[in-house]
Backbone of each chain as ProteinMPNN parsed JSONL, in Angstrom:
{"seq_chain_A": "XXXXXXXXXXXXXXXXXXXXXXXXXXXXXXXXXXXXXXXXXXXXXXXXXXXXXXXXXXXXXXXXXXXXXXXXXXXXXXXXXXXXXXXXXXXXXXXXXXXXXXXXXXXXXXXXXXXXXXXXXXXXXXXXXXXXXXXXXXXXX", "coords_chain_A": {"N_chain_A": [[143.568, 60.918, 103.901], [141.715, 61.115, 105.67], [142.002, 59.011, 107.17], [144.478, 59.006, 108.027], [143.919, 60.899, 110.077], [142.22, 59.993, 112.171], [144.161, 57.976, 112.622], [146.035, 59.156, 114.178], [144.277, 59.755, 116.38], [143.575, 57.717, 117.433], [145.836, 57.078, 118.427], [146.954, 58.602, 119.848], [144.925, 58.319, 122.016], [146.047, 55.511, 122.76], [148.042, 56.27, 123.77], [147.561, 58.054, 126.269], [146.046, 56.042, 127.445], [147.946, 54.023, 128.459], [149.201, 55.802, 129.9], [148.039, 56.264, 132.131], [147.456, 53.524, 132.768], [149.725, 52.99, 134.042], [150.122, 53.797, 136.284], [148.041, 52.58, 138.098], [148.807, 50.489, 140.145], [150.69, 47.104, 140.81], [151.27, 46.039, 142.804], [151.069, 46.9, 146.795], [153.164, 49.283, 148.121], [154.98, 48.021, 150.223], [157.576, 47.595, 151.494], [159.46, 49.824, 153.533], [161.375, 51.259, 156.095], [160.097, 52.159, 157.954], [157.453, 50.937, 157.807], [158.487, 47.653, 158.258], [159.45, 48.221, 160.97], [157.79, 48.769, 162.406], [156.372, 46.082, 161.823], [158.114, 44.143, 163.306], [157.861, 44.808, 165.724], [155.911, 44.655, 166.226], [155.769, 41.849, 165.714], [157.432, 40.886, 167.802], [155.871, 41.805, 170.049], [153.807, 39.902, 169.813], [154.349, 37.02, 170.688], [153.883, 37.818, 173.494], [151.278, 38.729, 173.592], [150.09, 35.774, 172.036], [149.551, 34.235, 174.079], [146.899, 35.277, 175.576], [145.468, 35.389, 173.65], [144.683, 32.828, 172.998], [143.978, 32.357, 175.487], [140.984, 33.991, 175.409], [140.957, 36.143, 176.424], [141.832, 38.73, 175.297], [141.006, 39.914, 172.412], [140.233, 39.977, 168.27], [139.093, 42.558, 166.923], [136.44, 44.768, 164.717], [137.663, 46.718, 163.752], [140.097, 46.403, 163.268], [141.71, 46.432, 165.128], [142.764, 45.187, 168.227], [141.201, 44.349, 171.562], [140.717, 43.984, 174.817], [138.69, 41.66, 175.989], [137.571, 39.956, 178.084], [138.294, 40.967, 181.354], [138.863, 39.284, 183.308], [139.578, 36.858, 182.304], [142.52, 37.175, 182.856], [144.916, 36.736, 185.385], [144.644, 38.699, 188.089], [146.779, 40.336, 189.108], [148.378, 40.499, 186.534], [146.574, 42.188, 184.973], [147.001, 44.422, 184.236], [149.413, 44.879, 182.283], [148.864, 43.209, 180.654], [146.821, 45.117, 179.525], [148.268, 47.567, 179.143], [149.83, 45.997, 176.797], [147.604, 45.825, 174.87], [147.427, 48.509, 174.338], [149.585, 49.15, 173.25], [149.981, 47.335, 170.727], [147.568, 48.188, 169.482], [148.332, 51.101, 169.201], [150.792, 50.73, 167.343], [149.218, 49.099, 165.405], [147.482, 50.984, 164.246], [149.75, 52.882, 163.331], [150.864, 50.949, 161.349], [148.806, 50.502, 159.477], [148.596, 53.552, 158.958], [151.304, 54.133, 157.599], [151.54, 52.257, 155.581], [149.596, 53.274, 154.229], [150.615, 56.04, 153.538], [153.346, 55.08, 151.976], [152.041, 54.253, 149.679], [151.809, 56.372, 148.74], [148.9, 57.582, 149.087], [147.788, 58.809, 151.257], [144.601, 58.872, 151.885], [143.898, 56.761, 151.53], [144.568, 55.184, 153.929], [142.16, 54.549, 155.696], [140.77, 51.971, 153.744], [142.426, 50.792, 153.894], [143.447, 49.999, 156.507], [140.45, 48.476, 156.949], [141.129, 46.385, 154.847], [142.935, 44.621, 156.609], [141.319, 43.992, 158.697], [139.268, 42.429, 158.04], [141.319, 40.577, 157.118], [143.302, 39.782, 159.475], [141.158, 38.656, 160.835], [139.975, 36.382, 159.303], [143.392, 34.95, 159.381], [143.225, 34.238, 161.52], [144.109, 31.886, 165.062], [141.444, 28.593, 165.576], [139.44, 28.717, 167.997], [140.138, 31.376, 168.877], [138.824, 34.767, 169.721], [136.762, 37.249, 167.5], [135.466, 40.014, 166.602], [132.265, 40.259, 165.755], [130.494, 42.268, 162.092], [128.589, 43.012, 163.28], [129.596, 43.906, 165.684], [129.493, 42.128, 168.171], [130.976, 39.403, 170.149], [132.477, 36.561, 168.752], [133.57, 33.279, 168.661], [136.104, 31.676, 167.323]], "CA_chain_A": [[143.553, 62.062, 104.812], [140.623, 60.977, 106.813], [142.655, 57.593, 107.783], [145.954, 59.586, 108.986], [143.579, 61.699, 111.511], [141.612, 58.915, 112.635], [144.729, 56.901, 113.16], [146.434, 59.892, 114.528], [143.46, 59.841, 117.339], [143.238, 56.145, 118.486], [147.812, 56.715, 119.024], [146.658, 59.561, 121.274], [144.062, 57.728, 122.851], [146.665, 54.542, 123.181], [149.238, 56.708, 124.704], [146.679, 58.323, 127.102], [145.566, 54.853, 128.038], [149.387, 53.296, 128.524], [150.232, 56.915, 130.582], [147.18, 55.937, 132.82], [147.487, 51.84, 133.058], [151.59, 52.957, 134.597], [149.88, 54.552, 137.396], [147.58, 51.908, 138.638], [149.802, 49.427, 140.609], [149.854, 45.947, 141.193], [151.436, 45.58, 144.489], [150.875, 47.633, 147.845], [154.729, 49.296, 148.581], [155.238, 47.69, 152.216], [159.126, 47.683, 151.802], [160.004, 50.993, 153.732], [161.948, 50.876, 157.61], [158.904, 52.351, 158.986], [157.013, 49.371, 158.066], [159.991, 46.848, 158.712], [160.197, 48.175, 162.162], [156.431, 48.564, 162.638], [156.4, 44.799, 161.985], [159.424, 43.81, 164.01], [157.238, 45.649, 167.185], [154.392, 43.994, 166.666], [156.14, 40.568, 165.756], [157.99, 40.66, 169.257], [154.883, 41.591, 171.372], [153.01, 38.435, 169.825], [154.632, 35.945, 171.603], [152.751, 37.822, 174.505], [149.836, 38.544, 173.272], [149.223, 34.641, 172.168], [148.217, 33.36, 175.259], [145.682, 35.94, 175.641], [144.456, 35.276, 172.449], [144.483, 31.799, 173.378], [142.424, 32.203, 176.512], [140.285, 34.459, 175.188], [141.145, 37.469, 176.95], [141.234, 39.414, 174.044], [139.978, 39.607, 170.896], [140.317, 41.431, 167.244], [137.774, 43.871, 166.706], [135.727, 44.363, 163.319], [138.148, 47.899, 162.999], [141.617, 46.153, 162.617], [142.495, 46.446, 165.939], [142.255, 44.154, 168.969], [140.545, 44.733, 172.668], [140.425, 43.097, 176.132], [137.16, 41.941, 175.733], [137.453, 39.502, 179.1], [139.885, 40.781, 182.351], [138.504, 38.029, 183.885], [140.83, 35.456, 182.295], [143.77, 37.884, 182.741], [145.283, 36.733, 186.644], [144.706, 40.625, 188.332], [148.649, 40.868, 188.719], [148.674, 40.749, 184.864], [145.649, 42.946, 184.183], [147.883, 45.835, 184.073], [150.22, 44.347, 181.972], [147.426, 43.501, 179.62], [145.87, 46.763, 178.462], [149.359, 47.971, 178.014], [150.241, 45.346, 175.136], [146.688, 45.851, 174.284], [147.48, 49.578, 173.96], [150.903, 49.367, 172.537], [149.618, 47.105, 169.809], [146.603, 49.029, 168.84], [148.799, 51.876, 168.53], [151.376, 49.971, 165.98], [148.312, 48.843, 164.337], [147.249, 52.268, 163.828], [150.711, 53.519, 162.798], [151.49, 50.62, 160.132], [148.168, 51.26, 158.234], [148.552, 54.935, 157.92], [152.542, 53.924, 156.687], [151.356, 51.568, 154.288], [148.845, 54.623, 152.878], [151.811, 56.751, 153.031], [154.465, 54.471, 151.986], [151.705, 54.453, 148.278], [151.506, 58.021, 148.391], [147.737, 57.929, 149.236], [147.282, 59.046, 152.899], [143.675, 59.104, 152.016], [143.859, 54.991, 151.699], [144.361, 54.288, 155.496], [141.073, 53.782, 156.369], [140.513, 50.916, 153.302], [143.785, 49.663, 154.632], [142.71, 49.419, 157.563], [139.617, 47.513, 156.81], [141.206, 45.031, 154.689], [143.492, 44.428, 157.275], [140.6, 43.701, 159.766], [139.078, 40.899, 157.763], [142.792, 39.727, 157.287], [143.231, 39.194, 160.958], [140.052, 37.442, 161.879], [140.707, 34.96, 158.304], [144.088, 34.249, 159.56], [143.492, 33.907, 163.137], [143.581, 30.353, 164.719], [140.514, 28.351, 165.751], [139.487, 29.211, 169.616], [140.416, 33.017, 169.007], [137.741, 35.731, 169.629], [136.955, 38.195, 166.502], [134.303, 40.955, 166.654], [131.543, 40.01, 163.953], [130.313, 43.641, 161.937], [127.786, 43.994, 163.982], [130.238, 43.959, 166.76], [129.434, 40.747, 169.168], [132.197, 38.049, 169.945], [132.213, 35.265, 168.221], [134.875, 31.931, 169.507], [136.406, 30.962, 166.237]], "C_chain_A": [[142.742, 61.729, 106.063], [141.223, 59.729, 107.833], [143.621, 58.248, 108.848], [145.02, 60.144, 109.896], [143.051, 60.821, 112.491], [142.954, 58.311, 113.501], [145.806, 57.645, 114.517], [145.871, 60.108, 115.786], [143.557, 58.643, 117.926], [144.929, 56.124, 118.624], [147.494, 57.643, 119.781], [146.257, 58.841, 122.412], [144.85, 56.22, 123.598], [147.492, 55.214, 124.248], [148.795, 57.641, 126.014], [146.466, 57.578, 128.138], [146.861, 53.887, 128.767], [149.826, 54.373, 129.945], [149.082, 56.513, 131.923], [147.224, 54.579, 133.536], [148.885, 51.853, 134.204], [151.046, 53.277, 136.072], [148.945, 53.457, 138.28], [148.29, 50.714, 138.916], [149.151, 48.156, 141.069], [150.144, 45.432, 142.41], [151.499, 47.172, 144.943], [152.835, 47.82, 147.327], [154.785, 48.746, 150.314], [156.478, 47.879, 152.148], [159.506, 49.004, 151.841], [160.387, 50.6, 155.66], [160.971, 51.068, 157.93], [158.198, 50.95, 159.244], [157.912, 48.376, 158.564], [159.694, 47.089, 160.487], [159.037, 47.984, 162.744], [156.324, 46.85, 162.691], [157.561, 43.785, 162.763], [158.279, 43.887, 165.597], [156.671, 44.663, 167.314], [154.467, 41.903, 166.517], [156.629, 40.036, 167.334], [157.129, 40.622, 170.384], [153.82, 40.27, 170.96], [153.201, 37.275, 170.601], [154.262, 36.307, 173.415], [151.398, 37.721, 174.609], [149.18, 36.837, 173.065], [148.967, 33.785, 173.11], [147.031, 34.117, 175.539], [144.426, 35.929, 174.511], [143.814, 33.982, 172.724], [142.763, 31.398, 174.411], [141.303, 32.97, 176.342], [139.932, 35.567, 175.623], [141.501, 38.652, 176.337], [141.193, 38.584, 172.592], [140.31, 40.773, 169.516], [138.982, 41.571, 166.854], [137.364, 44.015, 165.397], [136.667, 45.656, 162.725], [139.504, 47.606, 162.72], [142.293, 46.152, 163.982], [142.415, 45.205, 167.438], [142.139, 44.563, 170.451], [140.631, 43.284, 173.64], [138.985, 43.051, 176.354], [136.595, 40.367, 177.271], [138.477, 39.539, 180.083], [139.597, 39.787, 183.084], [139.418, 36.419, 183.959], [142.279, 35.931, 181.874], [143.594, 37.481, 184.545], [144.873, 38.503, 187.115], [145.916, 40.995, 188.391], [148.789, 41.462, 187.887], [147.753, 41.469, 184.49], [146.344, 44.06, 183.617], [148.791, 45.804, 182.913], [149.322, 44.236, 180.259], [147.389, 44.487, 178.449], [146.96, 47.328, 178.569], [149.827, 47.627, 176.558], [148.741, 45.417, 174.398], [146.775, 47.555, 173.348], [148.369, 49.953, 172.964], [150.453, 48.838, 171.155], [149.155, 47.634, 169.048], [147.415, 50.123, 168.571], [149.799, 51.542, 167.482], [150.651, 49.733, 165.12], [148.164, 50.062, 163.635], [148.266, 52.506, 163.235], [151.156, 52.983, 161.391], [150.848, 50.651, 158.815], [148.445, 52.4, 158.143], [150.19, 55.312, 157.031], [152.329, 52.937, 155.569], [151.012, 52.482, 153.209], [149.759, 55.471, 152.441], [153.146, 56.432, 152.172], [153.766, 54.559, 150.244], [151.343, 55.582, 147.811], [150.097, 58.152, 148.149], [147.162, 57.614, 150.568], [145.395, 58.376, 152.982], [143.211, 57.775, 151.528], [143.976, 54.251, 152.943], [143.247, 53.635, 155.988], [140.228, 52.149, 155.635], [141.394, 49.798, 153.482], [143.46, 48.853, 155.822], [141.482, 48.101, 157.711], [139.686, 46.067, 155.747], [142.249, 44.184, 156.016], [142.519, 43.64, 158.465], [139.769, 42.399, 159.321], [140.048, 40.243, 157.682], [143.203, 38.926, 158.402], [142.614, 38.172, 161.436], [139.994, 36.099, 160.824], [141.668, 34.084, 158.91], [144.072, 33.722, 160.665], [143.247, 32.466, 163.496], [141.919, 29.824, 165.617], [140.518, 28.524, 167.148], [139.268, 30.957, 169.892], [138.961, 33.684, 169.102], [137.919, 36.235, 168.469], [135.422, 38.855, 167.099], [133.245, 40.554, 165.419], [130.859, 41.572, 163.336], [129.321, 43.931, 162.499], [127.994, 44.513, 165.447], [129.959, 43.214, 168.009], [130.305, 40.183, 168.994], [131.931, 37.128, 169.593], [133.751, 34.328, 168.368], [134.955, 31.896, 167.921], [136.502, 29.657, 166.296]], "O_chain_A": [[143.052, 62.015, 107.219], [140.921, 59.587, 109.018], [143.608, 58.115, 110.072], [145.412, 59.749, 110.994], [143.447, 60.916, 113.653], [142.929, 58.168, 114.724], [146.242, 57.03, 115.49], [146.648, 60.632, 116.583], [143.629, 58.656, 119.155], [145.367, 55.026, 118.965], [147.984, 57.359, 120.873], [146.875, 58.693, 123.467], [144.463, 55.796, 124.686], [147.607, 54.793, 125.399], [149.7, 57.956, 126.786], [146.547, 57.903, 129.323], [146.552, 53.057, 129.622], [150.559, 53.975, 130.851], [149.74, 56.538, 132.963], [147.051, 54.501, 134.752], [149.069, 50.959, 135.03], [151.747, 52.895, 137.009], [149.257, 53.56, 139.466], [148.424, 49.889, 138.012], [148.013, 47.911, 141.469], [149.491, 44.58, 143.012], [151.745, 48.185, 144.289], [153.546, 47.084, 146.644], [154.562, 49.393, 151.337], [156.736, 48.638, 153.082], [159.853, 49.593, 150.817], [159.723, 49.804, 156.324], [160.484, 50.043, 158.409], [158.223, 50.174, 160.199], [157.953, 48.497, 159.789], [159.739, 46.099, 161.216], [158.988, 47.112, 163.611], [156.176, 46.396, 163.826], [157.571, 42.578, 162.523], [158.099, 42.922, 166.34], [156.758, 43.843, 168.228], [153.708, 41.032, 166.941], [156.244, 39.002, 167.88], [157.255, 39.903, 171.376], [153.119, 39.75, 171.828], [152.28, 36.634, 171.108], [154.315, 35.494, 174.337], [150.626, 37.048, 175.291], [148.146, 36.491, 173.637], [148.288, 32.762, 173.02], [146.036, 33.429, 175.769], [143.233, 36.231, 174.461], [142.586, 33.893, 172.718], [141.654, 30.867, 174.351], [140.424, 32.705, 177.162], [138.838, 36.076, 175.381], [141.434, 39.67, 177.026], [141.279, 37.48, 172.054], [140.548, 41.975, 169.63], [138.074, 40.794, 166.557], [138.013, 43.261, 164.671], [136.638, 45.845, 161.509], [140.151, 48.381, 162.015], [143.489, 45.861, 163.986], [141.7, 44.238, 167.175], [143.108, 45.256, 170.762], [140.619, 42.086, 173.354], [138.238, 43.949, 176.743], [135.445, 39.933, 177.332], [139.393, 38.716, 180.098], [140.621, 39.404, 183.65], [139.729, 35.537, 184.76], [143.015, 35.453, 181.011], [142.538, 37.751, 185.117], [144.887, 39.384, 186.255], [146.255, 41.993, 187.754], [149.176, 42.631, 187.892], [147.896, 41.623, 183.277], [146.12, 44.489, 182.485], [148.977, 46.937, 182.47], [149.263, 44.924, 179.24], [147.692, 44.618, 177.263], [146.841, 48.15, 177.661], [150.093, 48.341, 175.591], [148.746, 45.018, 173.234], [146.383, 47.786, 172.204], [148.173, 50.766, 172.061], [150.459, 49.693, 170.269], [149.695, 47.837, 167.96], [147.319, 50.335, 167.362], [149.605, 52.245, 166.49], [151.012, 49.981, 163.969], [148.659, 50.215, 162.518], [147.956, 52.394, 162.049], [151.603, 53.683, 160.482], [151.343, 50.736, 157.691], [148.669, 52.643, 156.957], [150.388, 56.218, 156.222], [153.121, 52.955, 154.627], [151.469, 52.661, 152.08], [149.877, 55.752, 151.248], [153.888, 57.319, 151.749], [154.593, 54.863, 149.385], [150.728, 55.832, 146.774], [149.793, 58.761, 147.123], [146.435, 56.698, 150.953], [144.986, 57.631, 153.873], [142.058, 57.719, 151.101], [143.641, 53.08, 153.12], [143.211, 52.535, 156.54], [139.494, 51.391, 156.268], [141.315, 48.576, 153.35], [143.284, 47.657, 156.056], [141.595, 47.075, 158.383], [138.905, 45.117, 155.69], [142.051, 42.977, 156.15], [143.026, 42.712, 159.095], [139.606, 41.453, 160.092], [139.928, 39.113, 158.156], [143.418, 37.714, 158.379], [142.991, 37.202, 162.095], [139.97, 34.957, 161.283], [141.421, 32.895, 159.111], [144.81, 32.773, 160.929], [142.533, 31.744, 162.8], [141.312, 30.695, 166.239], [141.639, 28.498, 167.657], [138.578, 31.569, 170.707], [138.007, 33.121, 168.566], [139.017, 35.99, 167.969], [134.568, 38.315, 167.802], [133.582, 40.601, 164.236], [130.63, 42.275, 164.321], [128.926, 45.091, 162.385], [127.238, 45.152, 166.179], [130.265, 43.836, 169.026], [130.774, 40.161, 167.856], [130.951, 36.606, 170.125], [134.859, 34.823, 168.161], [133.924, 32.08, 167.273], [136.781, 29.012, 165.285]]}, "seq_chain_B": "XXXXXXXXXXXXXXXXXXXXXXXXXXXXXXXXXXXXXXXXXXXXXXXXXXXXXXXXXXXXXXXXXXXXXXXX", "coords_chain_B": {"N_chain_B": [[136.123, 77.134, 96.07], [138.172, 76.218, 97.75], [137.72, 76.84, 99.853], [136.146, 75.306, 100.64], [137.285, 72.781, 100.408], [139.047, 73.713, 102.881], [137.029, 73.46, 104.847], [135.836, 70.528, 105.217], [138.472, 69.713, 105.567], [138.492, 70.267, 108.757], [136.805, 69.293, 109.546], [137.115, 66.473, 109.906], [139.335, 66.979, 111.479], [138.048, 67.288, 113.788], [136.544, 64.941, 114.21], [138.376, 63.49, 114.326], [139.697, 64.308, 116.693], [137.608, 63.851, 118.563], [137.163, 61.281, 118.191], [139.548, 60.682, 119.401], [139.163, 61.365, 122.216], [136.987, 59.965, 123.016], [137.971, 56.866, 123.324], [140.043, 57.311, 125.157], [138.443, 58.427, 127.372], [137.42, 56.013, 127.585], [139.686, 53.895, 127.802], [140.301, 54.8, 130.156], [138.272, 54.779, 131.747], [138.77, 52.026, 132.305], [140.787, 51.952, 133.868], [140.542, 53.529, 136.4], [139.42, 52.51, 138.45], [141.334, 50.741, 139.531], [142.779, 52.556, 140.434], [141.68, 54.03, 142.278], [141.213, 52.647, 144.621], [143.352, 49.774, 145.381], [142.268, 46.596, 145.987], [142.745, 43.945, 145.632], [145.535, 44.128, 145.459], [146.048, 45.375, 148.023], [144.872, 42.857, 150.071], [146.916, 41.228, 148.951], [149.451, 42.636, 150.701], [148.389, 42.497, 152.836], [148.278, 39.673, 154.029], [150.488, 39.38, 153.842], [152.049, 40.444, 155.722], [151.008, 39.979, 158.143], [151.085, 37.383, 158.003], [153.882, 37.217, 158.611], [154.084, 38.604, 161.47], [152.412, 37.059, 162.47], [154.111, 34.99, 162.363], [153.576, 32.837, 160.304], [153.75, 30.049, 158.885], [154.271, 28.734, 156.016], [153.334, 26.299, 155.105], [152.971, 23.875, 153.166], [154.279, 23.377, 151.247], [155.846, 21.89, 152.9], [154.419, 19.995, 153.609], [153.242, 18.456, 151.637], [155.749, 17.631, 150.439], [156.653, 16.144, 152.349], [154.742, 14.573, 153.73], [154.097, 12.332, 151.959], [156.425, 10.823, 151.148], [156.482, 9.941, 154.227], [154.488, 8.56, 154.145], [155.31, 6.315, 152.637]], "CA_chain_B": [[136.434, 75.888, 96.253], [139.552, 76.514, 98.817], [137.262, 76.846, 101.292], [135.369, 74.533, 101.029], [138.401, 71.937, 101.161], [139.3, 73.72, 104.579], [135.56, 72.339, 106.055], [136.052, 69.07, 105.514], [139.663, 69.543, 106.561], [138.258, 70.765, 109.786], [135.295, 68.403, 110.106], [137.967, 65.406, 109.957], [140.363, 67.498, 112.619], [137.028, 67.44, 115.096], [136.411, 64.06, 113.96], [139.729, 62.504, 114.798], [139.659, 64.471, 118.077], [136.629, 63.311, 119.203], [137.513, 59.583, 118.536], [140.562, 60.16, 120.791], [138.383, 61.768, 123.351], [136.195, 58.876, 123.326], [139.072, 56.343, 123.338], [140.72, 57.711, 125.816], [137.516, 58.281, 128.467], [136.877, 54.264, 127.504], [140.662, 53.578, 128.564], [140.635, 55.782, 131.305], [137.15, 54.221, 132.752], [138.902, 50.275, 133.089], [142.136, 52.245, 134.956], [140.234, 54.322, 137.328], [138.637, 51.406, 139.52], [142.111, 50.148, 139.85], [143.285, 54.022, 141.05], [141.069, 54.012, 143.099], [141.797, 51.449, 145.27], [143.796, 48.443, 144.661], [141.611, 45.934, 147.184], [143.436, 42.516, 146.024], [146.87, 44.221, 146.135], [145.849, 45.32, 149.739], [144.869, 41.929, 150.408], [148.329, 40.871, 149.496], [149.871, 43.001, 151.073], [147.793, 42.366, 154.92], [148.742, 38.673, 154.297], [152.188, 38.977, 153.472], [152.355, 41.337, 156.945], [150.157, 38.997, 159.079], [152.133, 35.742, 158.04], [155.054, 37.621, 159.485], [153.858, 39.347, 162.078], [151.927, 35.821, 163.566], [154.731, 33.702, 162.178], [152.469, 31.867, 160.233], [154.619, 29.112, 157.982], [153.941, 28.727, 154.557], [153.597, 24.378, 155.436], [152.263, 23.851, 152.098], [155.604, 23.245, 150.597], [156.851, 20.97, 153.4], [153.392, 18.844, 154.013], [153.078, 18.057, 150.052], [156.961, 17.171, 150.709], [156.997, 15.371, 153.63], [153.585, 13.233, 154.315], [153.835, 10.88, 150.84], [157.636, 10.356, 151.908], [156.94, 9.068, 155.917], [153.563, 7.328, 154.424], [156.048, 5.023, 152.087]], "C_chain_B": [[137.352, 74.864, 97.218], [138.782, 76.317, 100.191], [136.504, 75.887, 101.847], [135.983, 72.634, 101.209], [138.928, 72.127, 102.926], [137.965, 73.305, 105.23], [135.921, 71.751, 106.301], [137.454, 68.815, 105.887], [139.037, 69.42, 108.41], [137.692, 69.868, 110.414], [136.432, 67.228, 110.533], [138.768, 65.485, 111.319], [139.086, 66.841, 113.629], [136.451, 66.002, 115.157], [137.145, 63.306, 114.932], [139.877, 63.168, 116.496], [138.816, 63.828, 119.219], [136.538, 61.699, 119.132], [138.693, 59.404, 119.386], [140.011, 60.607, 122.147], [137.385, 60.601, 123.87], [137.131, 57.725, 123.683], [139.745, 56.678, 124.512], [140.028, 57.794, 127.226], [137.206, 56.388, 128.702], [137.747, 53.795, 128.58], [140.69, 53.902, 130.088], [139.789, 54.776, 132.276], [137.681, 52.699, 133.089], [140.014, 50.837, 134.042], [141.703, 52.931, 136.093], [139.589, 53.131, 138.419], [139.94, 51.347, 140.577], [142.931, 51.743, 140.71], [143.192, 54.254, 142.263], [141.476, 53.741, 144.362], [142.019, 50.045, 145.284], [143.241, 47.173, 145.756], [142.062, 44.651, 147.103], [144.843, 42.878, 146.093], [147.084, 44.318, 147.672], [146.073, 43.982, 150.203], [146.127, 41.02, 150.859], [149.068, 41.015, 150.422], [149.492, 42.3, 152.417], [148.626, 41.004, 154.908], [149.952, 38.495, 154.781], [152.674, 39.637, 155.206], [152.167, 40.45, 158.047], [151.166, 37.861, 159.302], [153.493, 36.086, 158.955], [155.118, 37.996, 160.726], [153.397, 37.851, 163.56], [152.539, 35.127, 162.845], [154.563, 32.931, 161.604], [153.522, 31.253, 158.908], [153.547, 28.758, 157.206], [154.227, 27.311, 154.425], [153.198, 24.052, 154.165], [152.939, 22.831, 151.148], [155.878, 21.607, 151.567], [155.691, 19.932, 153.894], [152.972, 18.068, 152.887], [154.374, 17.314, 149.777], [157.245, 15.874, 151.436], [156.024, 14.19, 153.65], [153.925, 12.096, 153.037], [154.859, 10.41, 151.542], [157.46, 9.607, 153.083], [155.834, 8.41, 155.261], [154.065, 6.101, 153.76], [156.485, 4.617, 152.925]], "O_chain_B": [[137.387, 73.651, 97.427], [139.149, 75.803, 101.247], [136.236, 75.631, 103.02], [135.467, 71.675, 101.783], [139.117, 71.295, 103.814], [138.063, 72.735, 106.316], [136.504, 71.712, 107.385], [137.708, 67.776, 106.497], [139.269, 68.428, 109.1], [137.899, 69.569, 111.59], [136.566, 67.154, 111.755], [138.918, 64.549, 112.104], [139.363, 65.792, 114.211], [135.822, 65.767, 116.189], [136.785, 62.709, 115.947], [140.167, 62.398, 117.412], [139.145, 63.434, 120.337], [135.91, 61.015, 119.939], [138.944, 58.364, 119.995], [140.51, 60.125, 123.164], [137.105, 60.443, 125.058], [136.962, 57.607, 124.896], [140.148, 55.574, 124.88], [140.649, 57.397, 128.212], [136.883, 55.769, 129.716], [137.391, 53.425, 129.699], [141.112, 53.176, 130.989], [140.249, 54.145, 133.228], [137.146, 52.11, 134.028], [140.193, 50.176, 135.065], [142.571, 52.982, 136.964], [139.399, 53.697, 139.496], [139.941, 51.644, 141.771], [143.678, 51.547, 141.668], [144.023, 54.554, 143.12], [142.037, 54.552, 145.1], [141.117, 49.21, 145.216], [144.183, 46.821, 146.466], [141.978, 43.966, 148.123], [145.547, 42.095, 146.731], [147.876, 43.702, 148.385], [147.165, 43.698, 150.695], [146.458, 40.452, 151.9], [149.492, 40.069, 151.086], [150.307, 41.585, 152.999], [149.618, 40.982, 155.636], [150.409, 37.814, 155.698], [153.676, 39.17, 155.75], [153.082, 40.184, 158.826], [151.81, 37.515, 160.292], [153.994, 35.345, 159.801], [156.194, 37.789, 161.286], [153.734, 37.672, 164.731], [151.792, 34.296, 162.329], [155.185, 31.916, 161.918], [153.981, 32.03, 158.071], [152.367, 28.541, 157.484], [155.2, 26.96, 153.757], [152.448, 23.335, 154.827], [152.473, 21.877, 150.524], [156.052, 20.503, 151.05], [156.083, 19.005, 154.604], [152.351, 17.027, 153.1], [154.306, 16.393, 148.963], [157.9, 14.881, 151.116], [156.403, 13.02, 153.596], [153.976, 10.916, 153.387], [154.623, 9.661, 152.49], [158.16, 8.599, 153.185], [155.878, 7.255, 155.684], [153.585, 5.0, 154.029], [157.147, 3.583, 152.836]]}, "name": "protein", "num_of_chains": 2, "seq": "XXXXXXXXXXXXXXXXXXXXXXXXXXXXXXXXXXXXXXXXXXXXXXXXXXXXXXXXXXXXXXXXXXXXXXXXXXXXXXXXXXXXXXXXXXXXXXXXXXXXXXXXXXXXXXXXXXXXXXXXXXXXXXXXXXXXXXXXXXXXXXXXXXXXXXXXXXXXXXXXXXXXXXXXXXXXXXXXXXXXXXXXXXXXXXXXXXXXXXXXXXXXXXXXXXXXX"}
């Protein structure tokens, strides 16, 4: 008698633990158009952005996003030109973390998105590039 | 004597409950981290975005391939 309740408690407690384990995932969802197109954007304005990255005329930032952090080695023609793809970016950035959070049905994950995303950047970036360090100074990679 | 079979019925019921209550907070406490927030799926994820995003070739394959081959 005492066995069947017992055993009757740790098949609860399994099927508790099984209904719980389903819910904690092992991959992000990225495969939705939003994203797709979000990364399409931001794939196409790279091949502008990397000369600026190059020369050091901007830089990614310690929040995920990336800044004109010298107009100096932007011609003045092109300054303008610039802090548009600087703007346009940063706003894609912005848009594809809070579709990632949305895309796992936890809005209220953008901002850790975000911040893995921002060490992601300055990891992959190549040697020469600016990054922001967390206490927010430039540092040349 | 009846009744005193339903106790220890009872005691057993509150017994067995309370080992799935325990059991179940145990389970619960290794799945909730991961609930939380998943910080090496993220990870994946940024990469897998990044690599695409800055183009970045996966040479790994074709430099483990390639260099023994041209150094014969």
């Amino acid at each position: 008698m005492r066995a069947t309740v017992w055993l009757r408690g740790v098949l609860v407690a399994l099927m508790l633990g099984v209904a719980g384990a389903a819910l904690a995932q092992a991959n992000l969802e990225i495969n939705t158009p939003a994203i797709a197109g979000l990364q399409a954007s931001m794939q196409a304005r790279h091949t502008q952005l990397a000369g600026l990255y190059a020369s050091g005329a901007i830089g990614l930032t310690r929040d995920g996003n990336i800044a004109l952090r010298d107009a100096n080695a932007v011609p003045l023609a092109q300054r303008q030109q610039a802090n548009s793809l600087v703007a346009a970016e940063n706003q894609d950035r912005t848009a594809l973390y809070r579709e990632i959070a949305r895309a796992n049905g936890k809005p209220e994950w953008e901002g850790e998105i975000r911040a893995t995303f921002a060490q992601r950047w300055i990891e992959k970036s190549q040697p020469g590039w600016y990054y922001q360090n967390p206490s927010g100074s430039w540092v040349r990679k | 004597m009846q009744s005193l079979n339903k106790g220890i019925v009872m005691k057993d019921r509150i017994a067995g409950l309370l080992a799935a209550l325990v059991c179940a907070l145990a389970l619960g406490g290794c799945v909730t981290i991961n609930i939380y927030f998943p910080a090496a799926a993220a990870e994946k994820a940024a990469d897998k975005i990044i690599d695409e995003v800055w183009q970045i070739k996966k040479d790994a394959d074709a430099a483990s391939g390639d260099k023994p081959a041209a150094a014969r």
